[in-house]
N, C-alpha and C positions, 0 to 999 in steps of 0.2 A: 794341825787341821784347822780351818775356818769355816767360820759358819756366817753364813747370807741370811738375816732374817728379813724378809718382805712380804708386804702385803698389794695386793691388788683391790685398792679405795675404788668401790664400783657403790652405785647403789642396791637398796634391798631387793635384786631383780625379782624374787620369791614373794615380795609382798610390795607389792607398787603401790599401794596406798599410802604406806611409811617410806619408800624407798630414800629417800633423804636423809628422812628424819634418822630411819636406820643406821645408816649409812655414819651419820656426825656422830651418833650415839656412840658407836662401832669405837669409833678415832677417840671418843672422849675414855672407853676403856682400857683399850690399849696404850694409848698414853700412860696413864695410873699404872699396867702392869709390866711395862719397860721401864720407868720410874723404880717402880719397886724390884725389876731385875739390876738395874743398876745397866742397863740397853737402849736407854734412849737416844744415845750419838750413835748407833752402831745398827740402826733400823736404815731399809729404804722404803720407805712409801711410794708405789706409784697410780700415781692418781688419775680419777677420769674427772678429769677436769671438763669435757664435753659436757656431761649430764650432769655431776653434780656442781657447776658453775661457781666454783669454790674461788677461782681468781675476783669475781662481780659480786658473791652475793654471800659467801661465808668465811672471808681472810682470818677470821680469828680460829678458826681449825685449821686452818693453812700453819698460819704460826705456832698452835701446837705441836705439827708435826715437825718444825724446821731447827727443832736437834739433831736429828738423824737425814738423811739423806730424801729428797723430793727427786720423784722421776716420773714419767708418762707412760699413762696404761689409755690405750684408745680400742673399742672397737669398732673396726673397720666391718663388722657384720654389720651391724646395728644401721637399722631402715637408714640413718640421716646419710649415711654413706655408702651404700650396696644393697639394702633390702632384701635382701638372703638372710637364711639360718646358718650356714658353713661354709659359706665363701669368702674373700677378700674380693674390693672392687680388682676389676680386669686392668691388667695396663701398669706400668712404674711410676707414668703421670699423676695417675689420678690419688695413687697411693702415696705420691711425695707429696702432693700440694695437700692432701688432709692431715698430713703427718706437719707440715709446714705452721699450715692455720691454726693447731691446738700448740703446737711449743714452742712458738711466737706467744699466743696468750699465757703460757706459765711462765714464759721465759721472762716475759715483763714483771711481771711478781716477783719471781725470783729474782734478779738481777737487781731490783731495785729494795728489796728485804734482803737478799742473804748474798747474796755477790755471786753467784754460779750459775751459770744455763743446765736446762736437762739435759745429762747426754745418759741414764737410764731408761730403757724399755722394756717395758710388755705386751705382747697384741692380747688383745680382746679374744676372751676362749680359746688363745693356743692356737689359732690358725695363722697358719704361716704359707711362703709362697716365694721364689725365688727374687718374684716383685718387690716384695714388703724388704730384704735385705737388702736389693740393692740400693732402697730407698733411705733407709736407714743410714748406709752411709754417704748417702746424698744430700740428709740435712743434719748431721753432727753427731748423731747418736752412735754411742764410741762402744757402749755396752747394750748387748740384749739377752734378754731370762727368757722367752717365748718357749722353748722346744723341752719338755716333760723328756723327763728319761726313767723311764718305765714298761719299756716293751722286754716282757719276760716269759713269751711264749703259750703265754694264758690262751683259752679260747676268747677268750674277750680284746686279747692285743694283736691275735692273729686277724680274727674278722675285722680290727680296726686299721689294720695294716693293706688288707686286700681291700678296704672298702677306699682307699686315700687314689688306688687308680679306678675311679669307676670316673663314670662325665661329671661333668657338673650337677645337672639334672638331677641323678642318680641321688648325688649326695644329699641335696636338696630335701629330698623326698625320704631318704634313707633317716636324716638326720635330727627329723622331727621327732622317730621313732623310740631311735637310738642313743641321741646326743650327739653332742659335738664332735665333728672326724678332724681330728689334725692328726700330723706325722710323729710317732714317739719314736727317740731312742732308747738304745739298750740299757738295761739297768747299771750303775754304777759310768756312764758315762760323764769323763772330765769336761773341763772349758775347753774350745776350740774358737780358734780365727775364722771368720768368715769376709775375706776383704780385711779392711778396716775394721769391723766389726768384733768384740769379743763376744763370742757368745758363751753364756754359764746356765748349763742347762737347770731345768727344775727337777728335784729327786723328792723330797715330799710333800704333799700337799694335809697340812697339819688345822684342817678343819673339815665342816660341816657334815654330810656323813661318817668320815671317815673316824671322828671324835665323839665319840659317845660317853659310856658312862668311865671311859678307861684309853689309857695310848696307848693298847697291845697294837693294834695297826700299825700306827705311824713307827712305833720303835722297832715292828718287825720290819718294815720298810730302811726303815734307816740301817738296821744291820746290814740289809739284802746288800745297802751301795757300799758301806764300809769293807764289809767283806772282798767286796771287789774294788778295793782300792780309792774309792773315792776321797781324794783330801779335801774339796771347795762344796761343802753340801751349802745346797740352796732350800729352803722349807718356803712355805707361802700360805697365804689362807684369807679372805676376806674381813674385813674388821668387824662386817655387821655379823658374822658368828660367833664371836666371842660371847654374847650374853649368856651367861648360866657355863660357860666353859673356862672360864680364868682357870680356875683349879687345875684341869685338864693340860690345858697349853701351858700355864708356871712349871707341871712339872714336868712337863718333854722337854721345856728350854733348858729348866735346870740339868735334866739327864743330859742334855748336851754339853750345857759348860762343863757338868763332872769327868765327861769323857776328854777334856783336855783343849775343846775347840776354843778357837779365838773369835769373837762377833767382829765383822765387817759388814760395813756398806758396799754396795755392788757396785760404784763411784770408784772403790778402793780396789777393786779386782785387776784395772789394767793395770795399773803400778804392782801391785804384788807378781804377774804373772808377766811384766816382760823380761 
């Protein structure tokens, strides 16, 4: 079995006063706690290099991260690009050339630090859209994490299932309420081709509420996908949640390695899987 440890480098959207600050804080912990797992080559970070202007204004957390695998997390929600709460912009246009503009600017970092372009993704809040893929393999991006595999029938994954065909509008308005509507798979769903594209879905999300004083969540989660077969699990969590939770997260990873898993970067996923 392998395990995908990633994170999605956003800023503190919960506290926009720090959001930055959060944000580098985030990356200066995990650091230290991949370090002390002995998981710092086997991380991917993907980063929103959009807001938190890491390529211009903070490379010494860039090269922090640049043991383990750099990838691109963009939201295409966010005013600068669509001005919606739940949509992607309309169009494969509009979707390539903003995809374009942000891994052009990491690519130059990269490329000139570490010798490799991004070809990792993740959209912003998990929204996804037949645009966004084919876009993706329209400007190199060879691997993508976006699609949560977690529809297990619940009242809460049903009405998010019926809500993904409502208009636009609808969602808009529904999603202020509710949260973000993107499409989930079923639980314990493997990697799949999409195009060119690998996709490796997400199965736990090993932070912020779901981490409290204890991992019964996340390890009931994790049974749920193993049980049905899941060998490539993917976990994820924000870096700026980690404060006060190291304890927490040490020892879900650790429950992981004990269970046999190997750490990979998501870089690593199409060579293991063709």
């Amino acid at each position: 079995m392998n395990l995908y440890v990633t994170l999605d480098v956003d800023p503190d959207f919960e506290n926009p006063g720090r959001g930055v600050e959060g944000a580098l804080e985030g990356i200066r912990r995990c650091t230290e706690l991949f370090r002390e797992l002995s998981l710092s080559e086997h991380v991917t970070w993907l980063v929103n290099n959009t807001e938190l202007h890491l390529t211009e204004r903070h490379e010494v957390w860039l090269a922090k991260m640049s043991d383990g695998e750099i990838g691109m997390h963009l939201h295409l929600n966010r005013p600068v690009w669509a001005g919606t709460w739940c949509t992607l912009p309309s169009g494969e246009g509009a979707i390539r050339r903003a995809i374009e503009a942000e891994k052009e600017r990491l690519d130059r970092w990269l490329v000139k630090n570490l010798g490799y372009e991004v070809i990792s993704f993740r959209s912003g809040n998990l929204l996804t859209s037949p645009e966004l893929f084919r876009a993706l393999e329209n400007t190199g991006i060879r691997v993508d994490s976006s699609l949560p595999a977690q529809f297990d029938w619940s009242l809460r994954e049903v009405a998010r299932r019926a809500m993904n065909f409502l208009p636009g509008i609808l969602k808009r308005r529904l999603c202020r309420k509710t949260g973000y509507i993107y499409p989930t798979l079923p639980l314990g769903r493997g990697p799949f081709w999409m195009g060119e594209v690998l996709e490796m879905p997400l199965h736990v999300y090993a932070g912020g509420r779901y981490l409290k004083e204890d991992t019964s969540w996340v390890v009931r989660r994790t049974q749920a996908h193993l049980e049905r077969g899941v060998t490539e699990l993917v976990i994820y969590w924000h870096p700026h949640e980690i404060a006060g939770r190291e304890r927490q997260i040490s020892g879900y990873i650790e429950y992981l390695l004990e269970l046999g898993m190997k750490p990979r970067r998501l870089r690593d996923a199409e060579d293991i899987l063709l």
